[in-house]
C-alpha positions in Angstrom: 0.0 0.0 0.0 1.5 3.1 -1.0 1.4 6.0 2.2 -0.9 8.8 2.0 1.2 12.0 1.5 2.3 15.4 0.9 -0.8 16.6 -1.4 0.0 20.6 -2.2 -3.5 22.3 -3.4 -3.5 26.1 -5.2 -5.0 28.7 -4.0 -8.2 29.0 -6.3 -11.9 30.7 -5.3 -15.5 29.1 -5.9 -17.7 26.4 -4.5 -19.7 23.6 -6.5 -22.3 21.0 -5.0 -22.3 17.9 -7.2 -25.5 16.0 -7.3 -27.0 13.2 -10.0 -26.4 10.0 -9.9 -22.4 8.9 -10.0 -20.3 8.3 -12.9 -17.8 5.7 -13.3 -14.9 7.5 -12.7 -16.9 9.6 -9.9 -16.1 8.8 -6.0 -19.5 9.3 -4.6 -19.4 11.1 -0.9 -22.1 11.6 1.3 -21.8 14.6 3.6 -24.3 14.2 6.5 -23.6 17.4 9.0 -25.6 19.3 10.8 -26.4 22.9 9.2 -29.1 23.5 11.7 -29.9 22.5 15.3 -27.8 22.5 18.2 -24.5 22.0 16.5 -24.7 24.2 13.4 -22.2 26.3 14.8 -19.9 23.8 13.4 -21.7 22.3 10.6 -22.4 25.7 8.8 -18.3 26.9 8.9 -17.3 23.1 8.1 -19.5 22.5 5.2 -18.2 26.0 3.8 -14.6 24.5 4.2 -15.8 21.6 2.6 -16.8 23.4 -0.7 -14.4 25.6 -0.7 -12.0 22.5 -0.7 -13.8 20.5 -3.3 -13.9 23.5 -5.5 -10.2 24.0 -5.7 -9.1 20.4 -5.1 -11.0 19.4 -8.5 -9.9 22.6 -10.2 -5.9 21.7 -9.3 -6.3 18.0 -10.2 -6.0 17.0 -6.3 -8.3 13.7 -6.9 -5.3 12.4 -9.1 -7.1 10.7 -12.1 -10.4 10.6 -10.0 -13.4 13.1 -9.6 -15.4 13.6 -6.9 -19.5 14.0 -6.3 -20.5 15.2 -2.6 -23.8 15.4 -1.9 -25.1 17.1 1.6 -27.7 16.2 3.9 -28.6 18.0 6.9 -29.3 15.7 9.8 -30.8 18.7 11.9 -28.3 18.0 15.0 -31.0 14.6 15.1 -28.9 11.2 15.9 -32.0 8.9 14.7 -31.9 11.6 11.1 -28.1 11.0 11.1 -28.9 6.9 11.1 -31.4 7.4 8.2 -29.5 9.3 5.9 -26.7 7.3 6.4 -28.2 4.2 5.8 -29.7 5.4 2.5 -27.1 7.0 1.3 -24.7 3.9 1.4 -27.4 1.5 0.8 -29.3 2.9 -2.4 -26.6 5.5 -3.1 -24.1 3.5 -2.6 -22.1 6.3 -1.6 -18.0 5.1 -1.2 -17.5 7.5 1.9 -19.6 9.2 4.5 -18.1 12.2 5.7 -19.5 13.2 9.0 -21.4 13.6 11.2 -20.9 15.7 13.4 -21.9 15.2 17.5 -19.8 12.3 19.8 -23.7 11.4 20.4 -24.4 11.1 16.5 -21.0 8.8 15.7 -21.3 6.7 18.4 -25.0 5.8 16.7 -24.0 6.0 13.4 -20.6 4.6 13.4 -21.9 0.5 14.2 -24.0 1.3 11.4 -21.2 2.5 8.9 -19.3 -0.8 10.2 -22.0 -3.5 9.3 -22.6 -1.6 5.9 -18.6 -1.5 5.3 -18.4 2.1 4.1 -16.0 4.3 5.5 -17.2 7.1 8.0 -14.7 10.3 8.3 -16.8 12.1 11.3 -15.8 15.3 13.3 -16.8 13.9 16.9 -14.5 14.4 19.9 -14.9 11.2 21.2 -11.8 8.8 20.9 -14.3 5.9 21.7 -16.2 5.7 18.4 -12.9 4.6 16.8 -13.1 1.3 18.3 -16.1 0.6 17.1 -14.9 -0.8 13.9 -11.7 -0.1 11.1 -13.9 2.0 9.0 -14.2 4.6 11.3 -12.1 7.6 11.1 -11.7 11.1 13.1 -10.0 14.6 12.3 -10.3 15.9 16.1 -7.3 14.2 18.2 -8.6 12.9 21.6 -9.4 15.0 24.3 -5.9 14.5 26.3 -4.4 15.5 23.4 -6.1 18.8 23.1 -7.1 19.7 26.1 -4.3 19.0 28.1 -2.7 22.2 26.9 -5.0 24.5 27.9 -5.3 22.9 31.3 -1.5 23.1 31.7 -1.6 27.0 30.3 -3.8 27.8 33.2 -2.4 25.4 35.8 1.2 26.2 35.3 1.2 29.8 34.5 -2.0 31.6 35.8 -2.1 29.4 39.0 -5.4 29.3 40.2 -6.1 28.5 43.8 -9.7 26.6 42.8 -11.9 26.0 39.4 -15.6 25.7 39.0 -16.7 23.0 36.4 -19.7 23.3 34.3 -20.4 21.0 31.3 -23.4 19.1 29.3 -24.2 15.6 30.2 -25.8 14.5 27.0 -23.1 14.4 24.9 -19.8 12.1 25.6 -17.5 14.5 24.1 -18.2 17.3 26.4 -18.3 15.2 29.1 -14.8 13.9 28.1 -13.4 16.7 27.6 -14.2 18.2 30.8 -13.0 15.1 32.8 -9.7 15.6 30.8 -9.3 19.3 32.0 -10.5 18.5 35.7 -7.6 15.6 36.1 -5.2 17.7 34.5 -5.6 21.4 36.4 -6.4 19.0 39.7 -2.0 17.6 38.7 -1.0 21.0 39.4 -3.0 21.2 42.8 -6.0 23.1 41.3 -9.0 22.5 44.0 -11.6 21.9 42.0 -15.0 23.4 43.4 -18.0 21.7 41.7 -18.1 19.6 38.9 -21.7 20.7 37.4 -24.0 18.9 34.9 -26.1 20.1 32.5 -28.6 19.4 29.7 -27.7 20.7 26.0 -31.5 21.8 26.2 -31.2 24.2 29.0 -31.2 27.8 29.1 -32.2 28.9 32.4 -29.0 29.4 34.8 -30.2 31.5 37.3 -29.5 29.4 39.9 -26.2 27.7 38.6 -25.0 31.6 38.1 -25.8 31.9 42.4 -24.1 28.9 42.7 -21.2 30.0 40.5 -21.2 33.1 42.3 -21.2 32.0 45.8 -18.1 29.3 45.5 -16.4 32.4 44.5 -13.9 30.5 41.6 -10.9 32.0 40.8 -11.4 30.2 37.1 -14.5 28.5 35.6 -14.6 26.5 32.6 -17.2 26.1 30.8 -17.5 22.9 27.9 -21.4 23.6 26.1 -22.0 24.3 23.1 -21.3 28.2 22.5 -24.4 29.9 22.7 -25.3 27.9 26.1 -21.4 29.3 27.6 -22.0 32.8 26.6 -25.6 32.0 28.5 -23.6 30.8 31.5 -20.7 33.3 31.3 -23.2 36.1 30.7 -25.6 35.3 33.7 -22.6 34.6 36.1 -21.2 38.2 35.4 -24.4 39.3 35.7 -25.0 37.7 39.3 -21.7 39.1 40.4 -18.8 37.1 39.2 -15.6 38.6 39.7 -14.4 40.1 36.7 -10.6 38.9 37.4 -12.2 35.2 37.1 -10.1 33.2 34.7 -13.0 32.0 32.3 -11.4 29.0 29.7 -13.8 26.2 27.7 -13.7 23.9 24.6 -12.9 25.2 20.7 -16.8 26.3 20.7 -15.4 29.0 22.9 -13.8 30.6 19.5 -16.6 30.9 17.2 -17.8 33.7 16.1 -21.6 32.1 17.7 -20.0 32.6 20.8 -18.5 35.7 20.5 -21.5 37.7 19.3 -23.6 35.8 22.0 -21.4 36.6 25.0 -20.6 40.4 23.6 -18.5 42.2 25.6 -18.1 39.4 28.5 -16.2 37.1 26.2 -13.1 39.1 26.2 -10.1 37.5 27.5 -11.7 33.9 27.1 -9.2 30.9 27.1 -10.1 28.2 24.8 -8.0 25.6 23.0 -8.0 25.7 19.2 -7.2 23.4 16.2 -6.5 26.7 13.9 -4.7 29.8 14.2 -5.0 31.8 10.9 -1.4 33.5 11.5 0.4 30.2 12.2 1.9 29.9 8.5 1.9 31.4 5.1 -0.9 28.5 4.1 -3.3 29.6 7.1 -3.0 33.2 6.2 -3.8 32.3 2.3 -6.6 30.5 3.2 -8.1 32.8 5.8 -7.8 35.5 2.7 -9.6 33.1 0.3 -12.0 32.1 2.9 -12.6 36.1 4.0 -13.3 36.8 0.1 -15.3 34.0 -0.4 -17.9 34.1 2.6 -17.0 37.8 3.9 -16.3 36.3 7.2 -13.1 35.1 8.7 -12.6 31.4 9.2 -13.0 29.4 12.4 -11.2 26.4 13.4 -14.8 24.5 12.3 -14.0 26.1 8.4 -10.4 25.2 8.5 -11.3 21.7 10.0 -13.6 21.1 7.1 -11.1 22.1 4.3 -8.5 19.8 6.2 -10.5 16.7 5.8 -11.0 17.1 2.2 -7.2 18.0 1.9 -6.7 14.2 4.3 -9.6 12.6 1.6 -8.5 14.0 -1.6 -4.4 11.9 -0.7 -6.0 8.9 0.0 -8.0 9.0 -3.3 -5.2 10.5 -5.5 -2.7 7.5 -3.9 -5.0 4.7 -5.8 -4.7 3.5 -9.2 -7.4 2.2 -10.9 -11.5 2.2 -9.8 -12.0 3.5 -6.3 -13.7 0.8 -3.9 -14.6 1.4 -0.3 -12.3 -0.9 0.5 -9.4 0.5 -1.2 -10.5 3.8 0.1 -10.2 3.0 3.4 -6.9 1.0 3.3 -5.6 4.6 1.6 -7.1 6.7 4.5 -5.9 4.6 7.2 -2.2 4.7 5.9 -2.4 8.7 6.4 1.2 10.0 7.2 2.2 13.6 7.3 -0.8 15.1 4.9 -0.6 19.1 5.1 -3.2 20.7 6.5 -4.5 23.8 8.4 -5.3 22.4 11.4 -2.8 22.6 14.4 1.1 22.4 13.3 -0.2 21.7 10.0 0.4 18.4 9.0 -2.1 15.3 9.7 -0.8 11.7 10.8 -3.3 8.8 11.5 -1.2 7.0 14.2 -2.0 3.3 16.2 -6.2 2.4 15.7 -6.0 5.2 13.5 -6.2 8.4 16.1 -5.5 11.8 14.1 -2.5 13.6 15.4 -2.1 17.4 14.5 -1.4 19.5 17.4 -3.4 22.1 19.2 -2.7 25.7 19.9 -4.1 27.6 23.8 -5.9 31.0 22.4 -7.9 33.9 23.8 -10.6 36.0 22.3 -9.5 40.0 22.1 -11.4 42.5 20.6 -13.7 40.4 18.8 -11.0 38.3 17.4 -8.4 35.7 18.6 -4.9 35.9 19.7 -2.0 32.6 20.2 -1.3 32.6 23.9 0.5 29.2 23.7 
């Protein structure tokens, strides 16, 4: 098997959705993300990556002798919709790759699906558990220690708080995860940590966790919910008398743009841990330019994540000669070594059981933007 490598793409501008039926030379992908719902403040940024990819990819010959068809379903942030579509797009589509979804919650009940139908599923979830759920599973989000383990650290080592207040939802494993990873990890550097709070991803009342917040008086709270629900937390804790010197850190949802125009002016100085800087190299900075002109927004880590699977999809495909099989296409993804990307230190790697290594970068919202801290 030949490794999946080094795959250099042009800068070019445009987006196309392929639809019909495939053609024989066609690889047939099945996007299923959610655009709407709970977690469309990552679907919406990633499927923009997505086309922006495809769209210059197939202009610059980055399929190798192959073309591509993707065809987009929006699952509505619904688990049971995610099973559906996937089920009929690799069944009467016959589509050779599902890319997505999106949710830990939506993988885990898609990916045994994806297994017993043998197609391969490339899905965005956090959770490091739905890759054992069978070979044709793949990520593009390293595990939580991975990534979270820095920002943890950051704060541990060089802000030194005394205590930390814990809030994240229940419903989802990936949250949960990842909050369990940054608890253990600030509690190594003798951290006390103050209250380790649940919630639901359908709440929006938090009166009474803001008093609680309030009253155990945190030197930092973290927050891991999807971004509208932390600038709902963060907003009603500031306004129930949280001290403004609180160190306030979370997940990547902490900075999108959803959050920052939710939270307003209470989401300055934010810690979060991020997948994409758009001033970490000359390719981030030409992308966020493309990106900017394209959509007349700049790019979030969700964009840049989106672009870097297609970059991860379009070497495996390139790397095989002759007809493109599921099965040949996942042998090529799995032998992913040192693909460039934009995500973390800008290179991709699928190491042991196929868990994505890239890197991670700690970053803080300013003036409506971002800024590297770490």
């Amino acid at each position: 098997m030949t490794k999946v490598t080094r795959l250099t793409i042009p800068a070019l501008l445009g987006a196309t959705l392929l639809a019909g039926p495939a053609l024989a030379d066609e690889v047939d992908i099945a996007a299923i993300l959610s655009t709407t719902g709970t977690y469309a403040f990552v679907g919406v940024p990633l499927v923009n990556g997505i086309r922006m990819a495809d769209e210059e990819l197939s202009a610059a010959g980055g399929y190798g002798d192959h073309t591509v068809a993707i065809h987009y379903d929006d699952n509505r942030s619904d688990r049971q919709e995610a099973i559906s579509l996937l089920t009929r797009r690799a069944t009467v589509d016959q589509a050779d790759l599902i890319l997505g979804p999106i949710a830990s919650s939506e993988a885990m009940a898609t990916g045994p699906v994806a297994v017993q139908l043998q197609v391969p599923m490339f899905t965005v979830a956090m959770t490091s558990e739905v890759l054992p759920l069978g070979e044709w599973i793949f990520k593009s989000t390293e595990t939580a220690v991975t990534y979270m383990t820095p920002l943890a650290n950051y704060i541990g080592e060089t802000l030194h708080p005394a205590n930390c207040y814990l809030v994240s939802i229940l419903d989802n494993p990936g949250y949960v995860i990842q909050k369990d990873v940054f608890r253990d990890t600030l509690a190594s550097h003798g951290v006390e940590i103050l209250a380790d709070e649940g919630i639901l991803a359908s709440d929006t009342d938090f009166t009474a966790l803001s008093t609680k917040i309030v009253d155990a008086n945190p030197e930092c709270l973290f927050v891991t919910t999807p971004p509208e629900q932390a600038a709902n937390i963060i907003l009603q804790a500031r306004q129930a008398g949280l001290d403004p010197n609180t160190i306030i850190a979370g997940d990547t949802g902490l900075g999108s743009s959803q959050f920052i125009n939710a939270a307003g002016a209470a989401a300055e100085g934010t810690l979060f841990v991020s997948i994409f800087s758009q001033d970490y190299s000359d390719a981030t900075r030409d992308f966020a330019q493309r990106y900017q002109a394209r959509y007349g927004i700049p790019p979030d880590h969700w964009a840049a994540t989106g672009y870097s699977m297609m970059q991860i999809i379009a070497a495996a495909i390139s790397s095989i000669q002759g007809e493109v099989t599921r099965e040949n296409l996942r042998a090529a993804m799995t032998e992913t070594h040192d693909v460039p990307v934009l995500m973390g230190t800008g290179s991709m790697t699928f190491g042991e059981g196929r868990v994505p290594q890239h890197g991670s970068v700690v970053m803080r919202v300013h003036d409506g933007g971002w800024e590297v801290v770490q």
